[in-house]
N, C-alpha and C positions, 0 to 999 in steps of 0.2 A: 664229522665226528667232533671235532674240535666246538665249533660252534653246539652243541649239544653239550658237551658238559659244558661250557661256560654259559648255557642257558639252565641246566641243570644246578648249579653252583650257584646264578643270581638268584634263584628260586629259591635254595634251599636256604641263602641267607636272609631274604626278604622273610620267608618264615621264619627264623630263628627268632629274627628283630621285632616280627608283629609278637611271637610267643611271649620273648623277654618285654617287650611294654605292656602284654596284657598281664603277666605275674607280677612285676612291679608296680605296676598300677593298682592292683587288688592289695598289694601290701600296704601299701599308703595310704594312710586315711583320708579323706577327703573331705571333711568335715573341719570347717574353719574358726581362725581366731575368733571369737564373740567381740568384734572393734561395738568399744562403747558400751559394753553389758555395765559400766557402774553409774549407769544413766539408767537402769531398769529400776522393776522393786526390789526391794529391798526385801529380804522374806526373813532370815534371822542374822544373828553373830553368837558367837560361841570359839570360848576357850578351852584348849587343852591341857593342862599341864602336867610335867613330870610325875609319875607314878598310873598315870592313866593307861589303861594295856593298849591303844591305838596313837601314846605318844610319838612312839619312833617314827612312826610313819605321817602322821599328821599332827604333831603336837606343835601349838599357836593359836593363832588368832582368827576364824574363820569368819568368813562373810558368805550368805548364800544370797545369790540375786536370780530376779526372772523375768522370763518374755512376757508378753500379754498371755502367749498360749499358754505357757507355764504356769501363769498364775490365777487365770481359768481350768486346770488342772489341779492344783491349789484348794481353792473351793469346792467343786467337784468329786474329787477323788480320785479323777481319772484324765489323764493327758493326752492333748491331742494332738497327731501330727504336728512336727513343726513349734513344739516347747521346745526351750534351751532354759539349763539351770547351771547356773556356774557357780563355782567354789573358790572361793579365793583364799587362799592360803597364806596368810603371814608371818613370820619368827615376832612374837610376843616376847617383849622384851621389858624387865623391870627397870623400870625409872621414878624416884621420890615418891615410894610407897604407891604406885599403880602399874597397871602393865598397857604400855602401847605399841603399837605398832613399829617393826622391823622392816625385813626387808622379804620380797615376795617371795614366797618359795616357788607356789604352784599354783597356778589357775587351771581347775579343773573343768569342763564341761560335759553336761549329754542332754544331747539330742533325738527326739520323738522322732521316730521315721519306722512306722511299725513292719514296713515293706521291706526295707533296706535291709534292717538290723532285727531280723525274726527273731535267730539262736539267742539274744541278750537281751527278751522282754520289750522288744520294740523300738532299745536305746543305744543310740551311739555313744558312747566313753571317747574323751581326749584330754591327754593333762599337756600342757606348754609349761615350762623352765623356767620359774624367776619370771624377768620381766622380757624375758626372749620370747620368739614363736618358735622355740624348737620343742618338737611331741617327744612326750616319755612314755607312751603310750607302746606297747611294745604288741601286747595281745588282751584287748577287751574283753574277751570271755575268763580270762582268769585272772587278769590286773582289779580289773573292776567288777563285772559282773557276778562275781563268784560270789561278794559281798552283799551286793544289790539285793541278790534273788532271797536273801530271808525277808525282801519288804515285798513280796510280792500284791499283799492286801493293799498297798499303797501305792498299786503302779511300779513298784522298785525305785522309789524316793523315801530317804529315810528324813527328808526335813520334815516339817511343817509350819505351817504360814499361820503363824500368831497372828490373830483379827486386835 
């Protein structure tokens, strides 16, 4: 008897343990820092400033950069598996009549993975902190996605790659 519930008890925790890694695992993104994305192209820069209705949230200095796949997407109209497009987000900062560069807010990224990420047009979303790798990324389908999807004519990228 004894030996049964303590066979009963190691099982039931081994299950708890696989359950709890497999729900915490699904929470966490898994989609990595871009090391080196300001080695890629270069697709535009664009400022925001005060008064603009998407200041609070992104108002600065942006840079958008891209993979090869990205930027075969780019041309195209349509992304292939395996693009990364990153946002770089910076505090634009006035100095001797021009505005440069501050300090990082947010590096944004999404990633093509049409399998992975069905519910979000194909796209991973993840933002990292400054110049930390901590995600602020909380829920992709309403952080970011939710914005996304009016470009849906463009893949759900709202840049474009000045030639």
């Amino acid at each position: 008897m004894i030996k049964k519930a303590i066979l009963t008890v190691g099982l039931f925790a081994i299950a708890v343990l696989f359950l709890f890694s497999n729900i915490s695992g699904q929470s966490k993104p898994s989609d990595p820092y871009p090391e080196g994305y300001r080695k890629w192209a270069h697709v535009k820069s664009m400022l925001i400033l005060p008064g603009h209705p998407l200041y609070e949230a992104f108002g600065g200095i942006h840079h958008i950069y891209a993979n090869d796949k990205a930027m075969r997407g780019y041309r195209t109209g349509k992304f292939p598996d395996g693009s990364v497009i990153v946002f770089d987000l910076l505090e634009a900062k006035s100095e001797n009549n021009t505005y440069v560069e501050g300090a990082r807010k947010v590096v944004g990224v999404m990633y093509k993975d049409s399998k992975k990420f069905k519910n979000t047009g194909g796209w991973g979303f993840e933002a990292f902190k400054g110049d930390t790798k901590e995600r602020v990324v909380k829920n992709a389908e309403q952080d970011c996605f939710s914005c996304h999807a009016s470009q849906e004519a463009t893949d759900f990228v709202f840049s474009q790659y000045r030639k």
